[in-house]
C-alpha positions in Angstrom: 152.2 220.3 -14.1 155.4 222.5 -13.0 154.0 221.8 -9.1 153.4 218.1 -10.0 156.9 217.8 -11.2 158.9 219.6 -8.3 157.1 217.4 -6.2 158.7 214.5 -7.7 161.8 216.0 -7.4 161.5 217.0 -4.0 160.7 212.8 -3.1 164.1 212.4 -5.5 166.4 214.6 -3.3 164.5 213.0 -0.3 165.2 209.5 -1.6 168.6 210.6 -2.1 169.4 212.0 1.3 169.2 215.2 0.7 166.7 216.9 3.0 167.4 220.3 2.9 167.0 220.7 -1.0 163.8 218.5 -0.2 162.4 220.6 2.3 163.0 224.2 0.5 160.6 222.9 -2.6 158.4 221.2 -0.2 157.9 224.5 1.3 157.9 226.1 -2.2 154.9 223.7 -3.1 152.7 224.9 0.3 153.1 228.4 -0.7 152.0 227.5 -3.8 148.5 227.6 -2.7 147.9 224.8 -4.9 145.2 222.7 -3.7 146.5 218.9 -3.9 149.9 219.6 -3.4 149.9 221.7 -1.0 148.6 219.5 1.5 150.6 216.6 0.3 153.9 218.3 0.4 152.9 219.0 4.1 152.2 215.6 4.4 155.9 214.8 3.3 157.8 217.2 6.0 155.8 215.9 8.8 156.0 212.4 7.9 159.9 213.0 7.1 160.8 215.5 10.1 161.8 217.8 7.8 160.8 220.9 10.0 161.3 220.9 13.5 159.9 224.0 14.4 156.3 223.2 15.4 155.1 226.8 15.2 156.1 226.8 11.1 154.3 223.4 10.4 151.0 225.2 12.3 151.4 228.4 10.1 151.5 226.1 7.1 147.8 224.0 8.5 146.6 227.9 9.0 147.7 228.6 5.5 146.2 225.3 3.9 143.0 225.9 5.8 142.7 229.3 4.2 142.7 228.1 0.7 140.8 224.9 1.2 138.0 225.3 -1.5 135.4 223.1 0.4 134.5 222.5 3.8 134.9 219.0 3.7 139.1 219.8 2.8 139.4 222.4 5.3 138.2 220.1 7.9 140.1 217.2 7.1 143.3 219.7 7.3 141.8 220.6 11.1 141.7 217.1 11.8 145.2 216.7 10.5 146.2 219.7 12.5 144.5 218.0 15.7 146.5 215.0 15.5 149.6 216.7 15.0 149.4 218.9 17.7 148.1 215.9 19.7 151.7 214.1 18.4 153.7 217.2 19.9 152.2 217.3 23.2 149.9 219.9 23.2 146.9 217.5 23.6 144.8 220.8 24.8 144.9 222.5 21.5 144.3 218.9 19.8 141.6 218.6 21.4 139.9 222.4 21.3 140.0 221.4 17.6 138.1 218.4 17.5 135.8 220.1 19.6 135.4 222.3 17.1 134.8 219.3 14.3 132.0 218.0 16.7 130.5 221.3 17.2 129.9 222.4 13.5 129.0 218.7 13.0 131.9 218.2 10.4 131.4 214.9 8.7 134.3 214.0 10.6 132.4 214.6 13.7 132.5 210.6 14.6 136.0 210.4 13.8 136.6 213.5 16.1 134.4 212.2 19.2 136.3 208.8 18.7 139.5 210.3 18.9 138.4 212.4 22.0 137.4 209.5 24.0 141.4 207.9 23.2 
């Protein structure tokens, strides 16, 4: 409940401008470890900008991946991960990832070879 409601206010202070307090419980909420969340505050600073350093947001997909509780979530987070490195121009590492979907035959696997031929 605590996570749930510092989430809200994290969408408050985004709604009102205020990025920075937004982003520090955003972060707060992915170290959290908790498993809905977590991914959805991550969510939030890459659909907002709110981090521009591209190496924290792929320490935070690392993290996320490590506490995913079934296979199905942690690949979804690698496929998430693919796209946004695809977004910030490293298309190699994008694509080394949905390799790796297609290869342990993910039940994203389609979604992954789909995206490879783009």
């Amino acid at each position: 409940i605590i996570i749930s409601e510092k989430y809200v206010q994290a969408e408050l202070y985004l709604a009102a401008n205020n990025k920075d307090l937004s982003k520090e419980i955003l972060e707060e909420i992915i170290l959290s470890n908790n498993k809905f969340y977590s991914t959805l505050a991550l969510n939030t600073i890459i659909e907002k900008n709110l981090i521009l350093d591209d190496e924290k947001v792929i320490k935070y997909f690392e993290l996320l991946e490590k506490s995913a509780s079934t296979s199905d979530q942690k690949d979804l987070i690698i496929l998430k991960k693919a796209l946004f490195n695809i977004k910030k121009n490293d298309v190699k590492a994008g694509e080394n990832l949905l390799k790796k979907l297609i290869n342990k035959n993910s039940v994203l696997k389609s979604l992954a070879q789909e995206l490879l031929k783009k």
